[in-house]
C-alpha positions in Angstrom: -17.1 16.5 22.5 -17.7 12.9 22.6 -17.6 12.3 18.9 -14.0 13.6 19.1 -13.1 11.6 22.1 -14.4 8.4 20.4 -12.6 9.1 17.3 -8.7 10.0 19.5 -9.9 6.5 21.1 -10.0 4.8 17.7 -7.4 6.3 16.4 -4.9 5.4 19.2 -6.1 1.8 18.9 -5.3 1.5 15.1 -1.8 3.4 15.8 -1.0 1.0 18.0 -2.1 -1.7 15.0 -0.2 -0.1 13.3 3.3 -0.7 14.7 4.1 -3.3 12.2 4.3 -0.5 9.7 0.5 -1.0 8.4 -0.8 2.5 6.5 -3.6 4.3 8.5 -6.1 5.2 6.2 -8.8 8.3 7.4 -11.9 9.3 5.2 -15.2 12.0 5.7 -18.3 9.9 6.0 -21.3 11.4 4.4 -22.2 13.2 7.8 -19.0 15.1 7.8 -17.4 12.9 10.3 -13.8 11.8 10.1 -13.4 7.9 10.0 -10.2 5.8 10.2 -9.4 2.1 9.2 -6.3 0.1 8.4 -7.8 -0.5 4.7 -8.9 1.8 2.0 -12.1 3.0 2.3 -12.4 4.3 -1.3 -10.5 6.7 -3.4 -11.1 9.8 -1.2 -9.2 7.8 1.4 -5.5 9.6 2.1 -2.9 8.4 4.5 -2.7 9.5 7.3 1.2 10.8 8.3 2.2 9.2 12.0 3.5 11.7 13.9 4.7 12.1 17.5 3.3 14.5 20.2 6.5 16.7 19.9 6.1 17.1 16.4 2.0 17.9 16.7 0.4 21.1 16.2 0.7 23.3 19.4 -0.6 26.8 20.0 1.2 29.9 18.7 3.0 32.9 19.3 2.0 35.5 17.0 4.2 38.0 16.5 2.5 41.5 16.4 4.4 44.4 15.1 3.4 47.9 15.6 4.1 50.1 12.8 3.8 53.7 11.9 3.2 56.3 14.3 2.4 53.3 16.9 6.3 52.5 17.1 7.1 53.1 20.5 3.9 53.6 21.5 1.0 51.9 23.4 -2.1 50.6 20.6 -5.6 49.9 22.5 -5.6 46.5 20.5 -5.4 43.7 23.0 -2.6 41.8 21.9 -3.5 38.6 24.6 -6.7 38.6 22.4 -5.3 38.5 19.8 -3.1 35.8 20.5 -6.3 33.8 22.0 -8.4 35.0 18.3 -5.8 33.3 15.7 -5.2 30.4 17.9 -8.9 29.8 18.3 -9.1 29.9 14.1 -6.1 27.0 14.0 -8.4 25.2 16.6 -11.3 25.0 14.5 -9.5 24.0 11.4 -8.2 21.2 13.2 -10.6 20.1 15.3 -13.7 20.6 13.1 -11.9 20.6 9.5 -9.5 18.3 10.6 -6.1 19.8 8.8 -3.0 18.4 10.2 -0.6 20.7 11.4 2.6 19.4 10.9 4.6 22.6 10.7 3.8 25.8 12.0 1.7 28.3 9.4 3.4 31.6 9.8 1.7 34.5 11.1 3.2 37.8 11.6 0.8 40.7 12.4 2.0 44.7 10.9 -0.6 46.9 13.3 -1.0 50.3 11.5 -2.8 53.4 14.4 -5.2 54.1 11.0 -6.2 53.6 7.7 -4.2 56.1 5.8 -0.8 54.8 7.0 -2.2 51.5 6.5 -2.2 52.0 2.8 1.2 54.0 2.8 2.8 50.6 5.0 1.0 48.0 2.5 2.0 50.0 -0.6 5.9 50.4 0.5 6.6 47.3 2.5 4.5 44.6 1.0 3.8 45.5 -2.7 -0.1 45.9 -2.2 -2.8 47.8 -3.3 -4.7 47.9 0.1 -7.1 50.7 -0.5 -10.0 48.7 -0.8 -9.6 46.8 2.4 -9.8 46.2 6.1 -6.6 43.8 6.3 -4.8 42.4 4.0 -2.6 39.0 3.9 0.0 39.1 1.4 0.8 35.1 0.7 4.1 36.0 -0.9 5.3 37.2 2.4 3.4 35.0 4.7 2.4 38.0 6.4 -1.0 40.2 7.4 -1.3 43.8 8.2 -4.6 45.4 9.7 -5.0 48.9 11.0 -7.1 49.6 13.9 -10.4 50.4 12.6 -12.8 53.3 13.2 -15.7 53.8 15.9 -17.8 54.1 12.7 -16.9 51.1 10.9 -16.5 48.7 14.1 -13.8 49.9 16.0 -11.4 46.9 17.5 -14.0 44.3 17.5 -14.0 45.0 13.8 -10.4 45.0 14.1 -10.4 41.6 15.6 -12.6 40.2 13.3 -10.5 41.3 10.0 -7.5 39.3 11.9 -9.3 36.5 12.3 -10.4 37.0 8.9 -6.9 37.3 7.3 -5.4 34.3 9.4 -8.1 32.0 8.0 -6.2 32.9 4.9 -2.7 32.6 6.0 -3.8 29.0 7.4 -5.6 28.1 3.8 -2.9 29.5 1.5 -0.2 27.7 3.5 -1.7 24.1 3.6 -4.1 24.4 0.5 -3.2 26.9 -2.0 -5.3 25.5 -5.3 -8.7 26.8 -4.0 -11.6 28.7 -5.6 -12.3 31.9 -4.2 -15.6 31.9 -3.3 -14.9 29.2 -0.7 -11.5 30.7 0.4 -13.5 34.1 1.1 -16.3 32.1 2.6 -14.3 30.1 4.9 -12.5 33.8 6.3 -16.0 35.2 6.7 -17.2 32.5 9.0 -13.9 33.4 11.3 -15.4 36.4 11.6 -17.9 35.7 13.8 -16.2 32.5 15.7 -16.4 31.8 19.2 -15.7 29.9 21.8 -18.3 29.2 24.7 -18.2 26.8 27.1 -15.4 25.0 25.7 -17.8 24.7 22.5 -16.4 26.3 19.0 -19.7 28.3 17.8 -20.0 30.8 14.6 -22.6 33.5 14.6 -24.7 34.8 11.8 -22.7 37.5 9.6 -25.2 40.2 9.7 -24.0 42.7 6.6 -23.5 39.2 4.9 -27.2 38.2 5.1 -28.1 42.1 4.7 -26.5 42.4 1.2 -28.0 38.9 -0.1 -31.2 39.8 0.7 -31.3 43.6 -0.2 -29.5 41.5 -3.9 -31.8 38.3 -3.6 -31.8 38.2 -7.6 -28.1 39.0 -7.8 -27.5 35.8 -5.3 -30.1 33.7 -6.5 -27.8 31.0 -8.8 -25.3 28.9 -6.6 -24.1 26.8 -9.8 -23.5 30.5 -11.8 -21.4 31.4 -8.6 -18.6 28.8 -8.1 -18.0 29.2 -11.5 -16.8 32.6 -11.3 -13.4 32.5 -12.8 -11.2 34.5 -10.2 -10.5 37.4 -11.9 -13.6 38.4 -12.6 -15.2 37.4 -9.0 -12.2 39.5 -7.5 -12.9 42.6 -9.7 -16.6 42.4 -8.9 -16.2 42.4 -5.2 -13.8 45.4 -4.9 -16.9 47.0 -7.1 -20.0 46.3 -4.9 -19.0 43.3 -2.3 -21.9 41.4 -3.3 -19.3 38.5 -3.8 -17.8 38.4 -0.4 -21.5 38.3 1.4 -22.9 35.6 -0.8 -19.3 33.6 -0.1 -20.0 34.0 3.4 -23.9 33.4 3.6 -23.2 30.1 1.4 -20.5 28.8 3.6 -22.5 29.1 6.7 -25.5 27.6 5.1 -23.2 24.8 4.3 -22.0 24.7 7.5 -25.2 24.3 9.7 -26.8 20.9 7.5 -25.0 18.0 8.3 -24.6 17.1 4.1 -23.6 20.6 3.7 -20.6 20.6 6.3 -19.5 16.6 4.6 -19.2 19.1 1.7 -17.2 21.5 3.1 -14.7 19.3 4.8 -14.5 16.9 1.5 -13.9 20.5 -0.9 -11.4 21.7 1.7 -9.3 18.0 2.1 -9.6 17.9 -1.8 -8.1 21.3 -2.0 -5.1 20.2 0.4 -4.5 16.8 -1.4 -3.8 19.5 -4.5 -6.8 17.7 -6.5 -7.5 19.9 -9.9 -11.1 19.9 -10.1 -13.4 22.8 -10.2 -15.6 22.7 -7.6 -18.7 23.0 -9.9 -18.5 19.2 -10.4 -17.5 18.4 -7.3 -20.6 19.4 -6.1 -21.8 16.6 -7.8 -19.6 14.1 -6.4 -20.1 15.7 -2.2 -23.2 16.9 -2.0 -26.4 14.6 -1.5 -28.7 14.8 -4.7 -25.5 16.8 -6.3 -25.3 20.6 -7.9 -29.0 21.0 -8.9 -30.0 19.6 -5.3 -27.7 22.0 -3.6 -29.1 25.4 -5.9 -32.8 24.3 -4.9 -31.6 24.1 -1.2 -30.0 27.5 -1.3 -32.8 28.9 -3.0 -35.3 27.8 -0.4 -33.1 29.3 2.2 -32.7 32.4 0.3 -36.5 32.8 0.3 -37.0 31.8 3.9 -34.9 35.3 4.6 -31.9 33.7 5.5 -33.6 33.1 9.4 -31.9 29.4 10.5 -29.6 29.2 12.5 -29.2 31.3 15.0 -25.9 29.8 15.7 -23.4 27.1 14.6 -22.2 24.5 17.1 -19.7 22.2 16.6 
């Protein structure tokens, strides 16, 4: 809390610098943190766009529609929740990835009552195979549609997790498109499980995610073989046995709870949104302390530790 104080005090002090048109320049320092100067750090430095208050990032209204047999009707999904669950998603990527909201990212939620008119809606009104999924977001429309899961498979909490899910996608598609999957699945996975206590963003441990990695330890073992995963092949692997997905999610979250690995993170995501062309296999290299080989021994170790630390990701 008062990192992010200091750095809103910083940054109103070179703003006001900057009145005589000087550029603003902001960087990630190797801890992850966001700095700002009125000169050019190094290459990775961007510009950073002035904008005013009215024009800022504000909280939205997301528009769930109730489809199928629910039309008319009364669903048991919490709609105030859900409101609160996507808004709390746009809060972390701006407060803790530090995207800049300068127009609103679209969300519309279709609510289907179950899963077989789920697959009849995505099928007819969005073009989609959804058959092998909880949710879907269809980028092309801007749009997500979720049924409201089984008592076997999670009931609504599941439910709220796969919109969370899907609107980390929405909020990545919209402001970063060029991304590899593995982090753009990783990234939903960890909004999963994301909180808010205290006032304190926090994500939880994915429990099926570290369940499949370990039950497929030799599977999950490479980090370097993973990223490079062209997409088509990742995609047709993970509809086959998920193992994908769960090592995705385990690797962002390991990422996420060492202070180098979250510098990562932030750095691949702001690369992504500056449109940058690389794949991430080499820059790995360039982010992470002691580059690629560095990062596979560290993931190995945790890998054979059982996945145990940490209980929980504070930010």
């Amino acid at each position: 809390m008062c990192r992010l104080n200091a750095v809103a005090i910083s940054l109103s002090l070179l703003l006001f610098a900057a009145s005589a048109s000087a550029q603003i320049y902001r960087w990630v320092d190797d801890n992850g943190r966001v700095q700002f100067s009125d000169k050019p750090h190094s290459q990775q430095a961007e510009v950073v766009k002035l904008r005013s208050s009215a024009s800022g990032w504000k909280p939205l209204n997301i528009e769930v529609i109730q489809q199928g047999s629910l039309q008319g009707g009364s669903a048991r999904l919490d709609e105030a929740k859900v409101q609160r669950d996507v808004n709390l998603v746009y809060r972390f990527y701006d407060e803790v990835i530090y995207f800049d909201f300068y127009r609103q990212v679209p969300v519309k939620i279709h609510l289907l009552p179950n899963r077989a008119e789920y697959i009849a809606f995505v099928r007819k009104a969005m073009g989609a195979d959804g058959s092998q999924s909880l949710g879907l977001y269809v980028p092309s429309l801007h749009e997500i549609a979720v049924y409201i899961h089984e008592d076997e498979i999670g009931g609504l909490e599941s439910t709220y997790a796969t919109i969370r899910h899907e609107a980390s996608h929405a909020i990545l598609h919209s402001l970063a498109e060029r991304m590899p999957l593995w982090l753009n699945e990783g990234m939903a996975e960890q909004m999963e499980t994301l909180v808010a206590t205290d006032g304190e963003l926090a994500i939880l441990p994915h429990r099926n995610n570290r369940a499949v990695c370990l039950q497929r330890r030799q599977r999950v073992g490479d980090v370097l073989a993973f990223v490079e995963i062209k997409s088509d092949r990742w995609q047709k692997a993970n509809l086959a046995e998920g193992t994908n997905q769960s090592m995705a999610g385990q690797l962002v979250y390991f990422l996420l709870s060492r202070p180098y690995g979250r510098s990562l993170i932030t750095r691949l995501l702001q690369d992504y949104k500056r449109g940058v062309n690389v794949r991430s296999y080499y820059l790995l290299d360039e982010h992470y302390i002691g580059g690629r080989q560095t990062l596979n021994i560290h993931w190995r170790q945790w890998l054979s530790d059982d996945m145990r630390a940490p209980a929980e990701i504070r930010f």
